[in-house]
N, C-alpha and C positions, 0 to 999 in steps of 0.2 A: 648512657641512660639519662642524664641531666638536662642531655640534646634534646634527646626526644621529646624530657618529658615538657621543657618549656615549647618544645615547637607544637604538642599537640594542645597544651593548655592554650596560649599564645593565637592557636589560628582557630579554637573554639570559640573564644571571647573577639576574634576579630570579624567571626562572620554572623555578632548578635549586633544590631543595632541600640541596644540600649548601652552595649560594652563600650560601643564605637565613640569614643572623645570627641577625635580628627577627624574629618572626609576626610580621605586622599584620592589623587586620581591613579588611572592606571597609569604603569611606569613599567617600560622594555628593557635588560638589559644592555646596553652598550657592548657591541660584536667586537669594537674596534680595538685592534692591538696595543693594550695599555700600558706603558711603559712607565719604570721609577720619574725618567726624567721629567714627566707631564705634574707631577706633584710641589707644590712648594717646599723648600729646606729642611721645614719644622717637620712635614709629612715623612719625607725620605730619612728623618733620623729616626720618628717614628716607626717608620715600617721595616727599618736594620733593627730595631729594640724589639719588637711585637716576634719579626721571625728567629731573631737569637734565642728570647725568653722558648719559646713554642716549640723548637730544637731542643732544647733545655730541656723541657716536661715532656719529651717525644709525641707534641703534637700534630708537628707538621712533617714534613717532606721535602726535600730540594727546588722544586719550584714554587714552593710557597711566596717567595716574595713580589712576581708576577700578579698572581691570585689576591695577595690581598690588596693588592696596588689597584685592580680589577673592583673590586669590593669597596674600596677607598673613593674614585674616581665616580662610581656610579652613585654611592651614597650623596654625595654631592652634586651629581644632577639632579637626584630624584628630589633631594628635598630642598633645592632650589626652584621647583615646582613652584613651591608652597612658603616663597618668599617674597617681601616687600620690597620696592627701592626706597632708600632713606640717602639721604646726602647730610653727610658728618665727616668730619675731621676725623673722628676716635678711627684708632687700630680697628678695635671690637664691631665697628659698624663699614666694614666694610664688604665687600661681596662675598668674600672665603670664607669660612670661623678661622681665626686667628690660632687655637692649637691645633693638638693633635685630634683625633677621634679614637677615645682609649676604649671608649664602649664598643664602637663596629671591630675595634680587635680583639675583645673580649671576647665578642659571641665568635667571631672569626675563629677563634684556639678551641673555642667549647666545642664549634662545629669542625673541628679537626681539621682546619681550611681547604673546607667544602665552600666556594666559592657562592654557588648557584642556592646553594641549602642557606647560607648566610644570608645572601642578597633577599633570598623570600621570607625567613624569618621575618627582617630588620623592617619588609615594608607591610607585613600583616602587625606586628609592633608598635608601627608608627601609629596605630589610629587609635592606641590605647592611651586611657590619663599617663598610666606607669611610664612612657614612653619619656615625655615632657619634664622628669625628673631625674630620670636615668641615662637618657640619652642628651648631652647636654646640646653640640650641632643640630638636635630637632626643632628645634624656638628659635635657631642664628635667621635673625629677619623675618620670623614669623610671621604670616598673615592671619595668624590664629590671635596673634595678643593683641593688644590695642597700641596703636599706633605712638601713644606717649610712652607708653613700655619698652618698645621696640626702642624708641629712641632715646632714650637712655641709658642704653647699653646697657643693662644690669639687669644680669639672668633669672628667671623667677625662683630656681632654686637658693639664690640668694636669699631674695624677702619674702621665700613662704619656709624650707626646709632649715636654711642656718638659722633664721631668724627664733622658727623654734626649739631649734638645740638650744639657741642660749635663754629661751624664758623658761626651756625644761632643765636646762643647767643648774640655774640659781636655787630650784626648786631640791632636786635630784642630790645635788655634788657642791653645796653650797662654797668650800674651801678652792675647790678648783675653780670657780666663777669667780674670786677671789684673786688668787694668784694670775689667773689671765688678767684680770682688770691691773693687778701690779704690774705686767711684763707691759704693760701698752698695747700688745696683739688682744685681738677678739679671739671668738672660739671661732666665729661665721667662718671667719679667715681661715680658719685650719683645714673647716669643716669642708669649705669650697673646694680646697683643691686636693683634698681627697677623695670627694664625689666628683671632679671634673676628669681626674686621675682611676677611678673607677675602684679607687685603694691599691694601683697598684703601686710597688716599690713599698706598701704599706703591711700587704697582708699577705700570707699565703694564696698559692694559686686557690686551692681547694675553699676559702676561707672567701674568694673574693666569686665563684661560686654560686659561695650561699649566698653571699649580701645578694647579687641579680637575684636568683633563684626566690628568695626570700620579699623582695621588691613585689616582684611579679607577681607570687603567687597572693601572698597576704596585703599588698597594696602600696603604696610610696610614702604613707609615713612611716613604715619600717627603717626606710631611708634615715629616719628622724630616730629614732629607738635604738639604730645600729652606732649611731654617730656618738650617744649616751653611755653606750654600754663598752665603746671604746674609751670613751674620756674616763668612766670608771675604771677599768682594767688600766689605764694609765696615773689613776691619781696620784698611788707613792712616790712615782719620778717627776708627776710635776712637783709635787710638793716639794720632792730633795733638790730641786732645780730650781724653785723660788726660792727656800732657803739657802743655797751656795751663789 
């Protein structure tokens, strides 16, 4: 039901022009026999985690790890499309994104890894703002950001989403804005690689869901409300964990 319901929202808003964020251009899927080995390291432990979990929750099927390798492989041409050349040193600035892509596996398990149903989601998605904060590989070398953004390495859900968890922190949870400022860690820091990680390892399946579902439908500073509402429902252990 969750499927449908963001693919039917999802490709109403992407065939309004006022919806539309992104251009994209058209993009074919890749016919070619795509193999684990074609992936980097990071990928391939990735796509063992994504089909174990998905087995787990009886989402997938036996050949699932093909499929999403398939879904992995093309995500990464399509929206290399739609990217700049930058010459830098950094890890983060180089032609691959440097992690995993825990969002194309998210929608990948929601769509019961339906391959082809994925792949058209992901690129009627891409043209939306939600996209740009949820999907974090959508911005790797963007032509959409301005060129001192881009090089910088430093992703906009940084200095637009973490940044207002912690002005909404101080406000919100003033004790926990507190005890983060004692440990030396930020909240951004937390906050990143839970949104980079799509929550997962963090929350239930069901739970991680809603966060998309909830993104999507109500808009990306949800994004920002959800990160809040977590630091609240954690406050007692931080608190007992500055104290100890």
């Amino acid at each position: 039901v969750l499927a449908e319901l963001i693919e039917k929202f999802v490709s109403h808003l992407s065939e309004s022009k006022t919806d539309c964020y992104f251009s994209t251009g058209s993009y074919k899927a890749m016919d070619a026999d795509v193999k684990k080995e074609n992936l980097s390291s990071v990928q391939q432990l990735g796509v063992e985690m994504t089909v174990r979990y998905g087995k787990y929750l009886n989402l997938l099927k036996e050949d699932a790890e093909n499929e999403l390798c398939f879904v992995l492989m093309n995500c990464e041409e399509f929206l290399k499309q739609q990217q700049r050349t930058v010459v830098s040193s950094l890890c983060c600035l180089q032609e691959h994104y440097a992690g995993y892509d825990w969002f194309a596996s998210s929608i990948f398990l929601i769509m019961s890894g339906d391959r082809e149903r994925t792949l058209m989601f992901l690129q009627q998605f891409s043209r939306l703002l939600v996209s740009a904060f949820l999907w974090l590989p959508r911005l790797h070398l963007s032509m959409h950001l301005p060129v001192t953004t881009v090089e910088y390495g430093i992703h906009p859900v940084y200095f637009c989403s973490t940044h207002h968890v912690e002005m909404l922190l101080k406000a919100e949870l003033p004790l926990v804005c507190s005890a983060f400022h004692m440990s030396g860690f930020t909240p951004s820091q937390i906050c990143l690689q839970w949104i980079t990680q799509c929550f997962w390892n963090y929350m239930d399946w069901s739970e991680i869901c809603h966060y998309i579902a909830i993104c999507i439908f109500l808009g990306p500073d949800y994004q920002i409300y959800i990160c809040i509402s977590l630091f609240r429902h954690l406050q007692q252990d931080i608190l007992k964990h500055t104290e100890a």
